[in-house]
C-alpha positions in Angstrom: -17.4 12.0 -14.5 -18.2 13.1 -10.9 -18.4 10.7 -8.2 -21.2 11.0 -5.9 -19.7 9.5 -2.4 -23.4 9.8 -0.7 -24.4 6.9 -3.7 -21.3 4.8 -2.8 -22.2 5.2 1.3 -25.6 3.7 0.4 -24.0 0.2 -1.0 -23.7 -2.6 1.8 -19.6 -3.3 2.9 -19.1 -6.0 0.4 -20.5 -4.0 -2.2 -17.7 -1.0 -1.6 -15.4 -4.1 -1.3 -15.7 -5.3 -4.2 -15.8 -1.5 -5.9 -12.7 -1.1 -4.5 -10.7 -4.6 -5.6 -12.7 -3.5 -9.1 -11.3 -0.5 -9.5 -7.6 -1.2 -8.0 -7.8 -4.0 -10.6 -8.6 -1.6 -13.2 -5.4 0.5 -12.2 -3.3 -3.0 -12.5 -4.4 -2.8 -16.5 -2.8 0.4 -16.8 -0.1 0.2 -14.8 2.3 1.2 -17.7 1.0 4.9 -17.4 1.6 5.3 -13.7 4.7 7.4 -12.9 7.6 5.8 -12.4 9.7 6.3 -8.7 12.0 9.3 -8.9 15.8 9.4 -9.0 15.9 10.4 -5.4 13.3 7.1 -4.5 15.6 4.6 -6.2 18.6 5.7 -4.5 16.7 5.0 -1.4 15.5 1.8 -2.2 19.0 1.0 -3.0 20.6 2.3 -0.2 18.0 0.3 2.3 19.0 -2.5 0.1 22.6 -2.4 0.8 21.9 -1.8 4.4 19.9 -4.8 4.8 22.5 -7.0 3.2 25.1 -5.6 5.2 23.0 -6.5 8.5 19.9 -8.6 7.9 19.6 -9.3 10.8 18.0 -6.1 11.7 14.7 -7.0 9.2 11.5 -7.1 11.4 9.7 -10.8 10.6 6.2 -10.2 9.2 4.4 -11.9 11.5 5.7 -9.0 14.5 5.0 -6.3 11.8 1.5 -7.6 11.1 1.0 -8.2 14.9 1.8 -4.6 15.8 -0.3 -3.1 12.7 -3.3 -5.2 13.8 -2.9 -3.4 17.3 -3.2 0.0 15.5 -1.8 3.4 16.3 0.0 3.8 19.7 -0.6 6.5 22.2 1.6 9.3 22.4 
């Protein structure tokens, strides 16, 4: 089924909102057929596990991450 963007343009913000949580919610329900992370991605995860409980204390707080997101891309 194609997907005309120009029709989706022409619904107000909280229209295209709610399309989006609608459909992300809709990916939720079939979460069982997404692909699962590679070997490669788990053995990152892990390692960045172990690294963090080796030295938590270099974790970032949320509240600086969210802080610096909100500020948006830096200038290079």
């Amino acid at each position: 089924m194609p997907i005309d963007l120009a029709e989706l343009r022409k619904l107000s913000v909280a229209e295209r909102i709610q399309l989006a949580e609608d459909l992300w919610d809709s990916i939720a329900l079939d979460a069982s057929a997404l692909p699962g992370l590679t070997q490669a991605q788990s053995q990152e995860i892990q390692r960045r596990l172990r690294a963090h409980d080796a030295d938590p204390s270099t974790a970032v707080p949320w509240e600086e991450v969210r802080v610096e997101l909100m500020a948006g891309p830096r200038p290079r």
